[in-house]
C-alpha positions in Angstrom: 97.4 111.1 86.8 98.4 109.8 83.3 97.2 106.4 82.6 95.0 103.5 83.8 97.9 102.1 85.7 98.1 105.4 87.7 101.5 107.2 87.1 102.1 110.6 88.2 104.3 113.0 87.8 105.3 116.3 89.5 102.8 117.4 92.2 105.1 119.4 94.5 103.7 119.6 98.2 106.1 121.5 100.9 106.1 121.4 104.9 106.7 124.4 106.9 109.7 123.7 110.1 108.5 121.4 112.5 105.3 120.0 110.4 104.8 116.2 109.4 102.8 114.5 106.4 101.6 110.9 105.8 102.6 109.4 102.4 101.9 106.4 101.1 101.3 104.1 98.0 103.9 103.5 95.3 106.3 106.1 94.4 109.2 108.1 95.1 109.4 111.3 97.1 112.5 113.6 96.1 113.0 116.3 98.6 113.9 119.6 96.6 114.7 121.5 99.5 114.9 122.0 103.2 115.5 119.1 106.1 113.7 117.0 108.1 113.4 113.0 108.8 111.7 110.0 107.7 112.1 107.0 110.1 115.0 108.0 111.8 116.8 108.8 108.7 118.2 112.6 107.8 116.0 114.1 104.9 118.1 116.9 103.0 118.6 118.2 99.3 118.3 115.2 96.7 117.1 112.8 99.3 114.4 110.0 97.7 111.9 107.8 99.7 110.5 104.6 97.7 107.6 103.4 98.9 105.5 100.2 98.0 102.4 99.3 97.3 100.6 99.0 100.6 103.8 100.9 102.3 103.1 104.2 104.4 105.5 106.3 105.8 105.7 110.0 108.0 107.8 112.8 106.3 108.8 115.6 109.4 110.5 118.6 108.7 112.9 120.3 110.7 112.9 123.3 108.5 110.7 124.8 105.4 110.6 121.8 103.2 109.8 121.4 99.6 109.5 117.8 97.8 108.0 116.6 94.4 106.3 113.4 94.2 106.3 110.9 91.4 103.4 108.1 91.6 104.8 104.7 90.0 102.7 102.6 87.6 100.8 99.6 89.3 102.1 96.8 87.4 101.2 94.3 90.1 99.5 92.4 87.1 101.6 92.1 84.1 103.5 89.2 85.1 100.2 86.9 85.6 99.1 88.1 82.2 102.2 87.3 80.8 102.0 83.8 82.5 98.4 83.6 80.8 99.2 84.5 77.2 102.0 82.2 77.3 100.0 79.0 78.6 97.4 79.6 76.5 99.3 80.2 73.0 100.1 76.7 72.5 103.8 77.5 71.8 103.5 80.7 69.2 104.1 83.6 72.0 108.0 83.9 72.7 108.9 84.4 76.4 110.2 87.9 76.0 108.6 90.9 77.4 109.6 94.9 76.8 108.6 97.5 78.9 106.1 95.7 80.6 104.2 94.4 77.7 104.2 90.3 76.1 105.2 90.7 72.6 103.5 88.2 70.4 105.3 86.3 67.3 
């Protein structure tokens, strides 16, 4: 884990034929190898499952599997602070906002 808002990067995890995991929280899982399904939909080389905040899903392999997961940033915040520094900057804060962050004037 890299910073407060929790990103990851990297962990590899792999299945052996005929195993199944639980994933959840916010982030992708890229499947480097193998085959298998995730809600009734093929999993093979290259395939990605996004998940949500709050979203779990079963990974099942139908052979040796290999993925690598990448945890997202929580940024289920930034737009009320945005919201916040603009009401209370009596004019001065332009409504931009760049990668996630309100710029002041």
């Amino acid at each position: 884990m890299w910073t407060e808002r929790r990103t990851q990067a990297g962990s590899a995890s792999g299945l052996a034929a005929g195993a199944s995991h639980e994933v959840g929280g916010r982030g992708v899982y890229l499947v480097l190898s193998g085959a298998g399904e995730c809600e009734g939909h093929p999993l093979k080389q290259y395939t990605t499952v996004y998940l949500e905040h709050g979203e779990r899903t079963t990974l099942r392999a139908s052979a040796a599997t290999e993925f690598l997961h990448y945890g997202l940033p929580d940024l289920s915040d930034m737009q009320a602070a945005a919201d916040h520094v603009r009401r209370n900057a009596g004019g001065r804060v332009a409504n931009r906002l760049a990668y996630g962050r309100c710029l002041r004037n």
